[in-house]
N, C-alpha and C positions, 0 to 999 in steps of 0.2 A: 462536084458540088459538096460543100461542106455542111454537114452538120452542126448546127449549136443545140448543147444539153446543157437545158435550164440550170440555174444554180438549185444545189439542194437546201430544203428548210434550215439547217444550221449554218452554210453560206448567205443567205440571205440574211440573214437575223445577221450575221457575224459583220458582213456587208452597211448594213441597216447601222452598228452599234459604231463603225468604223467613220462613216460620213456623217453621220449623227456628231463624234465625237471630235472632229475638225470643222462641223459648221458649214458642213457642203449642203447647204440648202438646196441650191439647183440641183443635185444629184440623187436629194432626195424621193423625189417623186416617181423618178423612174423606178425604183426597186418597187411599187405599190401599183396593184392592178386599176383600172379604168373604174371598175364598180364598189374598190375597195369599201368598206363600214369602217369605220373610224367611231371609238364610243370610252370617251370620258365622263366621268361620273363626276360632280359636285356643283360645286354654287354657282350659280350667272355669274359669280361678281370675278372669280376666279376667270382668266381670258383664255385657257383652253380647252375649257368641259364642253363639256355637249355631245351631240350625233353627227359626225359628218358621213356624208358619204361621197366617193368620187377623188378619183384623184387630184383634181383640179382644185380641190380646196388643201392638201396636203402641205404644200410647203404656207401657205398661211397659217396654218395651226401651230407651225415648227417656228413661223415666226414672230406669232403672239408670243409665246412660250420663250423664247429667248429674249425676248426685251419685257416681258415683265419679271424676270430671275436674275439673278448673279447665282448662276450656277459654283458654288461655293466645296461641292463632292458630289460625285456621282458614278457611285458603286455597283458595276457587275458582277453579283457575286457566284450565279449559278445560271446556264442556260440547262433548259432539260428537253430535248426533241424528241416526240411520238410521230413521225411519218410527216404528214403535213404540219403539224401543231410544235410552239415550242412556248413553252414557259419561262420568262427571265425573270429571275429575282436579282433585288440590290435594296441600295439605299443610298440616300442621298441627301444632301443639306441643302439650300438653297434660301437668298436675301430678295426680298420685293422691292423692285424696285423704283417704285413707287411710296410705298411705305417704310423700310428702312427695315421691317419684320422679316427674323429668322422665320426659316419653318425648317422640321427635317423629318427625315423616317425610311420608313421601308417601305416598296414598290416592288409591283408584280404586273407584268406583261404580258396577255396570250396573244400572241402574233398567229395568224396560218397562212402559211405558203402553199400556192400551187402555181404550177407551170415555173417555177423562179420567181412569182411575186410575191407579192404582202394582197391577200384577199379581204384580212380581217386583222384590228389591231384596238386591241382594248386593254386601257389601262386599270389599276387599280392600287392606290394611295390614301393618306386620311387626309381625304377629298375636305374635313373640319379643321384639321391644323394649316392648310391652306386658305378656307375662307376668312379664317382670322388673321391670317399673315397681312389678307387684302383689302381687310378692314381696316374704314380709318379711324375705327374708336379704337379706343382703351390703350 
C-alpha cells in the first residue's frame, strides 16, 4: 500500500503560483481545502472582494478576476514560509477591462496550508487604486 505525503506549504503555494500562472482554472480548486475562507478586502464595485468561503466558489473568484483584468505584470517577488503559513509578496500592473483604467502596486498574500491544501487565503492590495480603475467617472 502506498503512501501519499501531502505537499508541503511552500509546494503548494509554489503549486498554486504555477496553475495560477498558465490559467489552469480547473486545477485550481483542488489545491484549496472543502472549508477554505477566502477574504478580499475592497469595494463591491471591484468583482473579486468579499468573503468566500468553500471551495466551490474558488474557481469563480479566479474567474471574475481574470475577465475583469489584462493582466499586464504580475510579480513574485518573495515567498516566505513559517510551518503552515506562507507570505507572498509582489507587484503587479494590471488594465480593466471594462474601463480601459491602469491600476498597479504591491500585493501581499497569507495563504495557510495544512494537510497539502490552501485552508486560508487572504489577499491584501490598494483595494482604492482598484476601485477607481472600476469606476466609470473621471
Amino acid at each position: 500500500m502506498t503512501q501519499h505525503t501531502p505537499r508541503s506549504t511552500a509546494e503548494t503555494v509554489q503549486e498554486f503560483f504555477n496553475r495560477f500562472g498558465v490559467g489552469d482554472l480547473p486545477g485550481l480548486p483542488e489545491l484549496f481545502a472543502e472549508d477554505v475562507d477566502v477574504v478580499v478586502a475592497g469595494a463591491p464595485l471591484v468583482p473579486w472582494t468579499g468573503h468566500l468561503v468553500g471551495r466551490q466558489e474558488i474557481e469563480g473568484y479566479f474567474q471574475r478576476f481574470l475577465e475583469a483584468v489584462q493582466t499586464q505584470r504580475f510579480d513574485v517577488e518573495k515567498i516566505a514560509v513559517d510551518g503552515e503559513d506562507a507570505i507572498v509578496l509582489g507587484e503587479f500592473a494590471h488594465k480593466v477591462t471594462s474601463t480601459g483604467k491602469p491600476f498597479t502596486g504591491p500585493f501581499a498574500i497569507r495563504i495557510t496550508v495544512r494537510d497539502g491544501l490552501i485552508r486560508r487565503y487572504q489577499t491584501f492590495e490598494d483595494s482604492y487604486a482598484a476601485a477607481i480603475a472600476f469606476s466609470e467617472d473621471s
